[in-house]
C-alpha positions as CSV (number, residue, x, y, z in Angstrom):
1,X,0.8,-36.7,-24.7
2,X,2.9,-36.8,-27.9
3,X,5.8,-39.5,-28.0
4,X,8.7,-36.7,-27.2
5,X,7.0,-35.3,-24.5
6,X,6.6,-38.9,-23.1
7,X,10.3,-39.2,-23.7
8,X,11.4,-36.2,-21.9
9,X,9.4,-36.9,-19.1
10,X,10.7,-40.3,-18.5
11,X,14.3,-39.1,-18.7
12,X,13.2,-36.8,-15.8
13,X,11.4,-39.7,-14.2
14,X,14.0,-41.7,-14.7
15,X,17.2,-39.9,-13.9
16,X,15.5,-37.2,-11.4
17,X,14.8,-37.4,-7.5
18,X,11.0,-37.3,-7.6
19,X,11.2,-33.9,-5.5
20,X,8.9,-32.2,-7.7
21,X,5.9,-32.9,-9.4
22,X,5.7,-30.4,-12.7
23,X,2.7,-30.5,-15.2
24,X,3.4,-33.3,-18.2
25,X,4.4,-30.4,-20.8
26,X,8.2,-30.1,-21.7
27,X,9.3,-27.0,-22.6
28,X,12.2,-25.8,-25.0
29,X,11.8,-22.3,-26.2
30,X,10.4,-19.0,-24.7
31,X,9.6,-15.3,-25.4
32,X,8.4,-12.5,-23.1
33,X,5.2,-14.2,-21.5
34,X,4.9,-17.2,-24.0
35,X,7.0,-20.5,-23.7
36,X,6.7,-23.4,-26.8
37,X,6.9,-27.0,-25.9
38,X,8.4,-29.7,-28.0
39,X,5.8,-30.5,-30.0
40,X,5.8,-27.0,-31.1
41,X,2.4,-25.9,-28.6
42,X,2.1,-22.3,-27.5
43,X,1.0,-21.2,-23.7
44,X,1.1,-18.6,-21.8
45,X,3.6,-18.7,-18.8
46,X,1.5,-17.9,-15.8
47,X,3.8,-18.9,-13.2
48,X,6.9,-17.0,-14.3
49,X,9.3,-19.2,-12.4
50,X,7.7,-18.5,-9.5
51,X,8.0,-14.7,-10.0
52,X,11.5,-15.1,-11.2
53,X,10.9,-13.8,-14.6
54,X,9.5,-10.1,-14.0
55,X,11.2,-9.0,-16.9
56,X,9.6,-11.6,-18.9
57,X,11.7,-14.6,-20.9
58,X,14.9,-13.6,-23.1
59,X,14.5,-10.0,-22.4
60,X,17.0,-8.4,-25.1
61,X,18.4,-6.2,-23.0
62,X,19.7,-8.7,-20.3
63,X,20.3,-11.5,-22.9
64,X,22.6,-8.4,-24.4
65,X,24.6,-8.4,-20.8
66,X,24.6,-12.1,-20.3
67,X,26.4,-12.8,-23.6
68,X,29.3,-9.4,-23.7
69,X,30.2,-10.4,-20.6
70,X,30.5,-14.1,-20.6
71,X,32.5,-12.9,-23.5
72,X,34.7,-11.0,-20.8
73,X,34.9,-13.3,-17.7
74,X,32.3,-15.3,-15.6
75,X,34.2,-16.3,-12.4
76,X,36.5,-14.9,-10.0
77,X,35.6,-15.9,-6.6
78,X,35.5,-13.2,-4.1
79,X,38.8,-13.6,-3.4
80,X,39.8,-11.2,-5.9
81,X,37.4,-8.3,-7.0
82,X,36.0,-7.8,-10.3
83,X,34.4,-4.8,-12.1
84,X,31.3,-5.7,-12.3
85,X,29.9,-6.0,-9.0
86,X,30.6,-2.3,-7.1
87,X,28.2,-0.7,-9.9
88,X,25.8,-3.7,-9.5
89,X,25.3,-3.2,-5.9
90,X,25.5,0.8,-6.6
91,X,22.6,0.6,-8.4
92,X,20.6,-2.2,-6.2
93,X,21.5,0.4,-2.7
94,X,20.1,3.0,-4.9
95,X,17.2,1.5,-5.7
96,X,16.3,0.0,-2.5
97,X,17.5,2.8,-0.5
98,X,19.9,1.4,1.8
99,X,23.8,1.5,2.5
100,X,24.9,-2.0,2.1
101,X,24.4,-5.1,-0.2
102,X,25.1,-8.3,0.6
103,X,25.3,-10.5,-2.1
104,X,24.6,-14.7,-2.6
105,X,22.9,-17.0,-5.3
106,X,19.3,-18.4,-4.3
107,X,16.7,-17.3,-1.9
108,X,17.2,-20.3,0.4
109,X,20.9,-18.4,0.9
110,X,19.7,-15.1,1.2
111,X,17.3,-16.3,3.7
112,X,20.1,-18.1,5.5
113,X,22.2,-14.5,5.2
114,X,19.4,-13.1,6.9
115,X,19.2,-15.3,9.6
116,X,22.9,-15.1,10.5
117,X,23.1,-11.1,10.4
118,X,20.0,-11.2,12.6
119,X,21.5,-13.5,15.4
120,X,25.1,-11.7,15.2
121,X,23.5,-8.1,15.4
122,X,21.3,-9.6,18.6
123,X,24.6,-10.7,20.1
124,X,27.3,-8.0,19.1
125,X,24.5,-4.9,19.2
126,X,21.6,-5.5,21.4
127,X,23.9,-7.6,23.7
128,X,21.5,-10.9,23.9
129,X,23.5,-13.7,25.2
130,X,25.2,-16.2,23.0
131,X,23.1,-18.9,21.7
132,X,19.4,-17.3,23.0
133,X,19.0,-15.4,20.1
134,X,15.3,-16.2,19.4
135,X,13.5,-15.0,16.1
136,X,9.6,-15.2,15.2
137,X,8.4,-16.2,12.3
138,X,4.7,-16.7,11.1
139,X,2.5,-20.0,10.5
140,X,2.0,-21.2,6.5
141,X,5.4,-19.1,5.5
142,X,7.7,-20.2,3.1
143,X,11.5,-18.8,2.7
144,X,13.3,-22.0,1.2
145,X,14.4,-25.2,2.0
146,X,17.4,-25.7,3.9
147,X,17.4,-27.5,7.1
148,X,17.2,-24.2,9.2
149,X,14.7,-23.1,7.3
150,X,12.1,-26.3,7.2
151,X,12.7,-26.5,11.0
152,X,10.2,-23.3,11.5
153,X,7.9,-24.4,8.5
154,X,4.2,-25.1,9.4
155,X,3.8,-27.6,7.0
156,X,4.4,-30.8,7.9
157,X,5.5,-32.4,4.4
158,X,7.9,-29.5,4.4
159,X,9.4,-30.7,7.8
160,X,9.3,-34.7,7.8
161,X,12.3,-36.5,8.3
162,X,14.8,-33.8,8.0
163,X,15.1,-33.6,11.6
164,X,16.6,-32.4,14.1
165,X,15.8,-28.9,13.8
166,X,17.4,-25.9,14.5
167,X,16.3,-23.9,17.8
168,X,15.9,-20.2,18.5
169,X,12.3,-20.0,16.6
170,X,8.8,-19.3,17.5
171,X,5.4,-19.1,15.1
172,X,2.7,-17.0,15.4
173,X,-0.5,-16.7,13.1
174,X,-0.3,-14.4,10.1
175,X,-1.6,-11.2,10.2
176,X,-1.3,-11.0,14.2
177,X,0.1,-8.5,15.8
178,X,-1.3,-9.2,19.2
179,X,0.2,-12.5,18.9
180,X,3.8,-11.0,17.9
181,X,3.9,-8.8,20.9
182,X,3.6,-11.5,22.9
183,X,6.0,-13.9,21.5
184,X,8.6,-10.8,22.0
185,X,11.0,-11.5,24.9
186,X,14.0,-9.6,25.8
187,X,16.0,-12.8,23.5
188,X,14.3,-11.8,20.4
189,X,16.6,-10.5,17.5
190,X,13.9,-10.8,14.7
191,X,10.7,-10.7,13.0
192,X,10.8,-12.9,9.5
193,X,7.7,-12.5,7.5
194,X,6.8,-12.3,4.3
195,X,4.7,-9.0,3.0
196,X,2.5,-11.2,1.4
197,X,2.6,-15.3,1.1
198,X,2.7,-16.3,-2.3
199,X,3.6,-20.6,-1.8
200,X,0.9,-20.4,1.2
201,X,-1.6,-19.1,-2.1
202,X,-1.0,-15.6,-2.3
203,X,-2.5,-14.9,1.1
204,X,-2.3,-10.5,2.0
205,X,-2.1,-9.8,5.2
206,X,-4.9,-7.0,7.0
207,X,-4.1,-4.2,6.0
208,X,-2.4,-1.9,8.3
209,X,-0.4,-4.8,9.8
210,X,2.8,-4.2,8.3
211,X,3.0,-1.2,10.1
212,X,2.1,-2.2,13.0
213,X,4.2,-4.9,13.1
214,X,7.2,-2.6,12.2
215,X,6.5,0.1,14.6
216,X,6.3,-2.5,17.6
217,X,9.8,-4.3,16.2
218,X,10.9,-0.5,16.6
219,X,9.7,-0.5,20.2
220,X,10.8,-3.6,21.2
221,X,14.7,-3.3,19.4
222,X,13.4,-5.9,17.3
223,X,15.0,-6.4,13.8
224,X,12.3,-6.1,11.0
225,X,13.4,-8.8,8.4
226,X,11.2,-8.6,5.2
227,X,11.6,-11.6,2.7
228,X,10.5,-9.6,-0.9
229,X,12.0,-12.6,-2.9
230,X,9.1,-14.0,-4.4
231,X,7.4,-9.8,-3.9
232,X,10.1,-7.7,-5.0
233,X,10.8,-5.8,-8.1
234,X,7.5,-4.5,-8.7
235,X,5.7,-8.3,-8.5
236,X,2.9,-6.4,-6.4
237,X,2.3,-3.5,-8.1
238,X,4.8,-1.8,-6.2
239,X,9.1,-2.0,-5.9
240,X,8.5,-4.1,-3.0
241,X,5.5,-5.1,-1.4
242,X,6.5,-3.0,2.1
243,X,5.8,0.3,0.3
244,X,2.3,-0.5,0.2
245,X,3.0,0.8,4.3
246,X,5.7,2.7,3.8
247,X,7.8,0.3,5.6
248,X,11.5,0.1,5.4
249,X,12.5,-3.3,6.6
250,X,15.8,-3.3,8.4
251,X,17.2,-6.2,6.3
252,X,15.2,-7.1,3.2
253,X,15.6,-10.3,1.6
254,X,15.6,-10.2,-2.5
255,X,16.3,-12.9,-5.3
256,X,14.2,-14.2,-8.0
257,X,13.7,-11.4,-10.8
258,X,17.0,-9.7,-9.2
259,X,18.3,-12.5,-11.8
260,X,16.3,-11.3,-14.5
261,X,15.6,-15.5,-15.2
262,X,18.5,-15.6,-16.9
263,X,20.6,-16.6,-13.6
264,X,20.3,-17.1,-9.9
265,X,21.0,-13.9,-8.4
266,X,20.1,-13.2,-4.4
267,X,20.7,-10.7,-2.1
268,X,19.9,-8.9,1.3
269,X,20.4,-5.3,1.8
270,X,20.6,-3.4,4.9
271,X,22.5,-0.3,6.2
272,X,25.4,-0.4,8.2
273,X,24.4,-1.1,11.9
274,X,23.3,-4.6,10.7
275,X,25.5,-5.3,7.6
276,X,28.9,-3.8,10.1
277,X,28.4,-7.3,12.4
278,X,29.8,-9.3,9.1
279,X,33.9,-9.4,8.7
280,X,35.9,-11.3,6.6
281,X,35.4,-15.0,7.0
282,X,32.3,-15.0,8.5
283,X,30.0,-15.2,5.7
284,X,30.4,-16.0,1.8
285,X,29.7,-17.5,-1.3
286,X,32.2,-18.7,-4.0
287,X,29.4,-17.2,-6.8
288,X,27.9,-14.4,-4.8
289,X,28.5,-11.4,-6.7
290,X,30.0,-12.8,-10.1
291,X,30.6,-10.6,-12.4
292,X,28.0,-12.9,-14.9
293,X,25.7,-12.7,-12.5
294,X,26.5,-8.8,-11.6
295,X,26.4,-8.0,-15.3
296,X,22.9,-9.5,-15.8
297,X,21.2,-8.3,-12.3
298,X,22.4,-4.8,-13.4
299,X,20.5,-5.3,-16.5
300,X,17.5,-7.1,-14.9
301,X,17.3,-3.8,-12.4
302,X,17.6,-1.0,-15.3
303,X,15.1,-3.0,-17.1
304,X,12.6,-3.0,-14.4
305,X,12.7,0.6,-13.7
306,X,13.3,2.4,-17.3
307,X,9.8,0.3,-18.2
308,X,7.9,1.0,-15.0
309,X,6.6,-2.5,-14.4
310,X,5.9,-1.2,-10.9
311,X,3.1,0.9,-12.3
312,X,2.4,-1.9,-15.3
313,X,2.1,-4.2,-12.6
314,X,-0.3,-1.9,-10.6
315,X,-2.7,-1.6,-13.4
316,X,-3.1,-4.5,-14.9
317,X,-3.4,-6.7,-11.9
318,X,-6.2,-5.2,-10.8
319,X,-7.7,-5.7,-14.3
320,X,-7.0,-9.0,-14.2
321,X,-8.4,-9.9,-10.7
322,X,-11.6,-7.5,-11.9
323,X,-12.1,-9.6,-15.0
324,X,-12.0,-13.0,-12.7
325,X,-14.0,-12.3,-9.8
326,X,-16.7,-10.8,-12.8
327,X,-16.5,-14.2,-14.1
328,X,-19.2,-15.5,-11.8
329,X,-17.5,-19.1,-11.9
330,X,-19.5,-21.2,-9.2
331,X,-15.6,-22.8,-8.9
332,X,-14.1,-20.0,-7.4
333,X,-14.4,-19.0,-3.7
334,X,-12.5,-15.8,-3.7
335,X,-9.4,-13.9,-6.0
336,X,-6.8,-12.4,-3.9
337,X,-3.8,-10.6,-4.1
338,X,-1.9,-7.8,-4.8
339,X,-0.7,-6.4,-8.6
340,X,0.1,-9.4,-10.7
341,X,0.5,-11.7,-8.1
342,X,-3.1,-13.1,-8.0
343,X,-4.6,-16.4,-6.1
344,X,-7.8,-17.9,-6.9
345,X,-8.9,-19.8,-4.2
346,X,-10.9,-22.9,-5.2
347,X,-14.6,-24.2,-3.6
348,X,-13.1,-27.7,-1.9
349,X,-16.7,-29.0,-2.9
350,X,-14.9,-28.3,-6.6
351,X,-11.9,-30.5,-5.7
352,X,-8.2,-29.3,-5.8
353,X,-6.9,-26.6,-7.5
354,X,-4.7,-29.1,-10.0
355,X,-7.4,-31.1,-12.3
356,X,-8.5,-27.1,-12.9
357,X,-4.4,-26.9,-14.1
358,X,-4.0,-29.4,-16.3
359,X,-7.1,-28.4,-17.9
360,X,-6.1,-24.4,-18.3
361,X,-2.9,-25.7,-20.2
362,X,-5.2,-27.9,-23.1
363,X,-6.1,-23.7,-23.2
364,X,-3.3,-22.8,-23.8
365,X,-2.5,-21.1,-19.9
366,X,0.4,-22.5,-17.6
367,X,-0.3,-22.0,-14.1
368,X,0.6,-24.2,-11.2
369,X,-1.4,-25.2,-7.7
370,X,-0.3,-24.6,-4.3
371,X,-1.9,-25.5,-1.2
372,X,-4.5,-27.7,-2.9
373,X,-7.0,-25.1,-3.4
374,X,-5.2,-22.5,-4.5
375,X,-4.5,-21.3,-8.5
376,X,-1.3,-19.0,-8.6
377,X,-1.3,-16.6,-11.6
378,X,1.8,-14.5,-12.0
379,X,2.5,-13.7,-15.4
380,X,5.5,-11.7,-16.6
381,X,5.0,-8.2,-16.0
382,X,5.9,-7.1,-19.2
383,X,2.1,-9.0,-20.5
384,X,-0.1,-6.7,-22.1
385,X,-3.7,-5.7,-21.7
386,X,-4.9,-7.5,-24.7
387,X,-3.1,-10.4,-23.5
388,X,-4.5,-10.5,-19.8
389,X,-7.7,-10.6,-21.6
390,X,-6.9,-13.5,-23.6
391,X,-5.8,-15.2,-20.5
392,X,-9.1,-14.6,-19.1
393,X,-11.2,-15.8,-22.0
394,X,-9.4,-18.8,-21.3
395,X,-9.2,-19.1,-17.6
396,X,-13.1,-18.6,-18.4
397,X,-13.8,-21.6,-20.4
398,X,-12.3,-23.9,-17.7
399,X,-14.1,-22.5,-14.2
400,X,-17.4,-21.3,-16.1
């Protein structure tokens, strides 16, 4: 570790709450799928923010947006209207193919958003009393980190200490549709899940269950809530991961690359049955729906669809998952996953997934652990072939 790296990193050590804990490499310039650090090292960004950069780093297009309109104005609040935002949430109804838009800043809010159109549709529509709205979620999830959302998180570290937690919850296993028609009462408003579980290590549900989840949410009058932040735009190979069934969630939950990682963007959309329960002063955001933000997610959404990264997506993640499991690494237990969000799942008699890490970025490849065992590659979907195969040279060299 160089001298300014070391510096960096004790700045952060120094200054920061110890909520994280990021690979030593300090970053200060990127480009599509490649990020520099300050010693002027090259790697290849397999984590993509956490899927938040789709479009890949600096994309020209939404940098173009970001600077003409903070040229313009940034800010207005929603207590005035601006002209950005109407053909921002055009396009993003268009795309997703429902009436309404609602829009906030992080996933964690969109989550929240969810949560609160769920309970006051269960109230106002399907007449559940006040204060019994129930809503079930599944075991290993992850939709942020507020203190509604911890309370009906499976993993402990997630949940100690931030206490007490908020009822009208219940957790069933993954995958289990048995198990979610019983956990159905006459209270439930809801059924949270994401399509597939990317902090829980990228782990796809059967297939089939989707559906069959969302058919008996339309039997039981059950709202089908699909969190597609970490999923959505075309992550999976496909716009959302849902259309692998041919569902259409009755509120989806978006964010991430909707900010084209140039800015926090969130949103959830849904037609007018759910989104009518919301009036004015019930729900808000001081940022939701900037017109910065408006002007870049606009951007980040033409971008995605005028260069197909659904179908780039598609294709090369399943070249990239071919090339791994054809590595024959006696490391790696399985690769799963769907388009170019890929997790390779490593032998505990191997160790943890995080020594394998920091030895992938003396390669030149930034990826990043989860669930001890579990390496999360999710490069920019704007990588090339001849890149993916670069990436797996080196991926290679470390879990031959």
């Amino acid at each position: 570790m160089s001298s300014r790296t070391e510096e960096y990193i004790q700045m952060d050590d120094a200054y920061g709450a110890h909520n994280y804990h990021p690979l030593p490499v300090v970053i200060e310039k990127a480009e599509r799928v490649w990020v520099w650090d300050v010693d002027g090292n090259k790697y290849m960004d397999c984590l993509s923010a956490y899927s938040a950069v789709n479009q890949g780093h600096r994309h020209p297009k939404i940098v173009e947006a970001l600077k003409a309109q903070a040229d313009r104005v940034t800010l207005t609040s929603r207590a005035f209207h601006n002209d950005q935002m109407g053909p921002w949430l055009k396009l993003l109804c268009e795309i997703t193919g429902y009436q309404k838009a609602l829009p906030m800043n992080t996933g964690a809010e969109a989550v929240e958003t969810a949560i609160k159109a769920a309970r006051k549709w269960g109230q106002t529509v399907k007449g559940v009393a006040a204060g019994r709205q129930e809503i079930v979620v599944c075991e290993q999830n992850f939709h942020g980190r507020t203190t509604t959302i911890v309370g009906f998180s499976s993993d402990a570290q997630t949940r100690e200490g931030f206490g007490p937690y908020t009822p009208g919850f219940k957790m069933i296993p993954f995958g289990d549709v048995k198990a979610l028609d019983a956990a159905i009462t006459s209270d439930t408003v809801a059924f949270l899940v994401e399509p597939v579980q990317g902090e829980a290590g990228v782990v796809v549900p059967p297939e089939g269950f989707l559906k069959a989840a969302y058919d008996l949410c339309k039997k039981r009058n059950v709202l089908f809530v699909a969190d597609e932040v970490q999923t959505g735009f075309c992550r999976t190979g496909r716009w959302f991961a849902c259309d692998y069934e041919a569902v259409k969630p009755d509120i989806m939950v978006l964010g991430k690359a909707l900010g084209g990682g140039l800015f926090p963007v969130s949103a959830i959309v849904a037609d007018e049955e759910v989104m009518g329960v919301f009036h004015p002063g019930d729900h808000g955001s001081t940022f939701g729906g900037n017109p910065l933000a408006a002007a870049v997610s606009k951007a980040a959404l033409e971008v995605l669809r005028d260069e197909k990264l659904d179908k780039r997506a598609a294709e090369l993640g399943e070249h990239f998952m071919e090339k791994l499991r054809k590595l024959g690494s006696p490391h790696i237990e399985r690769v799963r996953g769907k388009g170019l969000l890929i997790g390779v799942v490593i032998k505990t008699g191997s160790g943890p997934a995080r020594p394998f890490c920091m030895k992938l970025m003396e390669h030149g490849i930034l990826a990043k652990d989860t669930h001890e065992q579990v390496i999360r590659f999710a490069p920019a979907l704007v990588i090339t072939r001849e890149e993916v195969d670069w990436a797996v040279e080196q991926i290679g060299k470390v879990l031959a």
